[in-house]
C-alpha positions in Angstrom: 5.7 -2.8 -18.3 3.6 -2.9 -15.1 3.4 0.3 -13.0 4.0 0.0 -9.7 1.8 2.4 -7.0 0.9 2.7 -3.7 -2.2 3.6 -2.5 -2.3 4.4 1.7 -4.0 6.3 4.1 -1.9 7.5 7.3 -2.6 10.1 9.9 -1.3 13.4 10.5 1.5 12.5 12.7 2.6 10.3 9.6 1.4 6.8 11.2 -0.4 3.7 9.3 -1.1 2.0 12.7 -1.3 3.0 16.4 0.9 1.1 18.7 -1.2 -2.0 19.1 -1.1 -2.3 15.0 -5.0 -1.1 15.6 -6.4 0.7 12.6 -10.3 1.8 14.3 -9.2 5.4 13.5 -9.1 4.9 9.8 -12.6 2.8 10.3 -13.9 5.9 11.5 -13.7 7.7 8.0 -15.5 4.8 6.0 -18.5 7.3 5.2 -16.2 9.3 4.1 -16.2 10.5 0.3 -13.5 9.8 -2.0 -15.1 10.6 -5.4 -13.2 9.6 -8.5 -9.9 8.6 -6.0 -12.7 6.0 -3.5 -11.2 2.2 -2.8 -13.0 0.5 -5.5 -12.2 2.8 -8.3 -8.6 2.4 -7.6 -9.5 -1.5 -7.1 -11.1 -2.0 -10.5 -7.6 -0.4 -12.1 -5.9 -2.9 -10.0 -4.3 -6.5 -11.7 -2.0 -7.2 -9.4 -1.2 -6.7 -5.3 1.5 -7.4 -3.2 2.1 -6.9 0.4 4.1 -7.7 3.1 3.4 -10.8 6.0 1.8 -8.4 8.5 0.0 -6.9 6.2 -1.3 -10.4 4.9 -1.8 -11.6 8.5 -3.3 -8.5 9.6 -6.1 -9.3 6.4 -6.3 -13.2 7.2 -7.6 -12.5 10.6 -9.7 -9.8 9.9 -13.9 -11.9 9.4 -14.8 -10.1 6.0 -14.3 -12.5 2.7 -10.7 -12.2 0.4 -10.9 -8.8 -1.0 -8.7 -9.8 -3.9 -10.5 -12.4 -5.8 -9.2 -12.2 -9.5 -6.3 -10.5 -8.9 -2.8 -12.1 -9.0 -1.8 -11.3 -5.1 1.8 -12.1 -4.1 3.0 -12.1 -0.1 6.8 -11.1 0.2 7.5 -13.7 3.1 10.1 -16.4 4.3 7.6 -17.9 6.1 4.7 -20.9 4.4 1.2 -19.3 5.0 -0.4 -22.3 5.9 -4.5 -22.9 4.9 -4.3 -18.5 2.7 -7.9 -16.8 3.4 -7.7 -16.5 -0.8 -5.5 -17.5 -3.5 -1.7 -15.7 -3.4 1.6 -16.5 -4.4 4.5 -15.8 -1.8 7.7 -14.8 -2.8 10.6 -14.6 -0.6 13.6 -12.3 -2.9 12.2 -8.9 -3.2 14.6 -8.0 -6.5 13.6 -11.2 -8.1 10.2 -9.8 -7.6 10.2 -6.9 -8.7 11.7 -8.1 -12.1 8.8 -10.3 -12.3 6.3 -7.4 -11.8 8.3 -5.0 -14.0 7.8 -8.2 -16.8 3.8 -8.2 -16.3 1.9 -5.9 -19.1 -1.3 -6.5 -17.7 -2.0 -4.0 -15.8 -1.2 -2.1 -12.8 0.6 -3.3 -9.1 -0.5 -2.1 -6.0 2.0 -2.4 -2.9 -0.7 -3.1 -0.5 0.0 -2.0 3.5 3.1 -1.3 5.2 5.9 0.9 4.7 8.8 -1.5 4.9 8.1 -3.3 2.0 7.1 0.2 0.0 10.8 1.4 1.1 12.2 -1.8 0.4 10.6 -0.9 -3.3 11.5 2.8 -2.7 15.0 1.8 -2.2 15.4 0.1 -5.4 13.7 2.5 -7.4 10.7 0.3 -7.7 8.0 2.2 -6.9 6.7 4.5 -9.6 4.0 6.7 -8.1 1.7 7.1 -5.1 -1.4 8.1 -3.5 -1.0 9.2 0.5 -4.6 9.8 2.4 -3.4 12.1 5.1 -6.6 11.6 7.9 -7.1 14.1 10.6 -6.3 12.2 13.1 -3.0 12.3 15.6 -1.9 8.5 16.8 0.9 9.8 19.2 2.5 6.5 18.5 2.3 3.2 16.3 3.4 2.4 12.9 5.8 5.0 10.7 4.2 5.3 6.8 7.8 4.7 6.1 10.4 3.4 8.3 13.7 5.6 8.6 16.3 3.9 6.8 18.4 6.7 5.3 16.8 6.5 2.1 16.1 9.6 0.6 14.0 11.1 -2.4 12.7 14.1 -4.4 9.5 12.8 -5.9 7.6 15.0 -8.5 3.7 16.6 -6.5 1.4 15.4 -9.4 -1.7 16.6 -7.1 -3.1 17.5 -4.2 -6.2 18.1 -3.0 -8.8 18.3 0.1 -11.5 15.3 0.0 -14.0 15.0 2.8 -13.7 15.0 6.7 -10.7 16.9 6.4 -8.7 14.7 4.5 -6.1 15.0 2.5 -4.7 13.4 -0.9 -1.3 13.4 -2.2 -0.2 11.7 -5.2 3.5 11.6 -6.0 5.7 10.4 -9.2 9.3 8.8 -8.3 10.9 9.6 -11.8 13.9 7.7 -10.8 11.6 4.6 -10.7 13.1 2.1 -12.7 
């Protein structure tokens, strides 16, 4: 059975994205070093990625080349994506879904982006662990890492630890993950 993770970066006020959905103060931290927990470590552990429509239309209009070549990629959308920057599936029924990622044994889902579609996960006990980069940085306004829905939750501290630049990594277990 697949596990499902997230793996996000968000700033000290607890945003993903300041209010124009900008992300240039993450960019700032590129240099920054990540060790054993960088980007393409976690990648290379990666099969599978799903994400939400912003998320994927944030990516498509971004110049750089489809990150995700050879992994299976899935958009949760109700929308066609007409002419996809890479190869993706779209699905439109979130539970459906997630009992089609749950069925995978190839390795390992990433929920790619946004906190609605993590909470949508969260909220169906879907989403088994994950990683939160806090950055030094305050946005003042922008994006929630997870909207306020009334959910709520008492996931298990695996680790935390201080990187670089003053960042921050915490990684999380949701034992009620189904």
């Amino acid at each position: 059975m697949a596990r499902i993770i997230g793996y996000i970066a968000a700033s000290l006020d607890g945003l993903i994205a300041d209010e124009n959905d900008n992300l240039d103060w993450l960019f700032k931290y590129d240099s920054m070093d990540l060790g054993e927990h960088d980007y393409r470590t976690f990648l290379s552990g990666i099969r599978t990625v799903v994400m939400g429509r912003g998320t994927y239309d944030f990516i498509a209009r971004e110049p750089s080349p489809w990150a995700y070549d050879g992994k299976r990629t899935f958009v949760v959308t109700s929308r066609p994506i007409d002419d996809p920057k890479g190869p993706l599936e779209t699905r439109s029924d979130v539970d459906a879904l997630i009992d089609e990622l749950r069925a995978l044994g190839d390795g390992d889902v990433w929920m790619l982006g946004g906190g609605r579609l993590q909470m949508a996960f969260l909220e169906r006990g879907a989403l088994d662990e994950i990683e939160i980069y806090i950055i030094p940085e305050m946005l003042g306004g922008g994006q929630p890492l997870f909207p306020l829905t009334g959910f709520r939750a008492s996931p298990t501290l695996v680790s935390a630890k201080a990187i670089d630049q003053g960042c921050v990594r915490l990684h999380y277990r949701f034992d009620d993950a189904a």
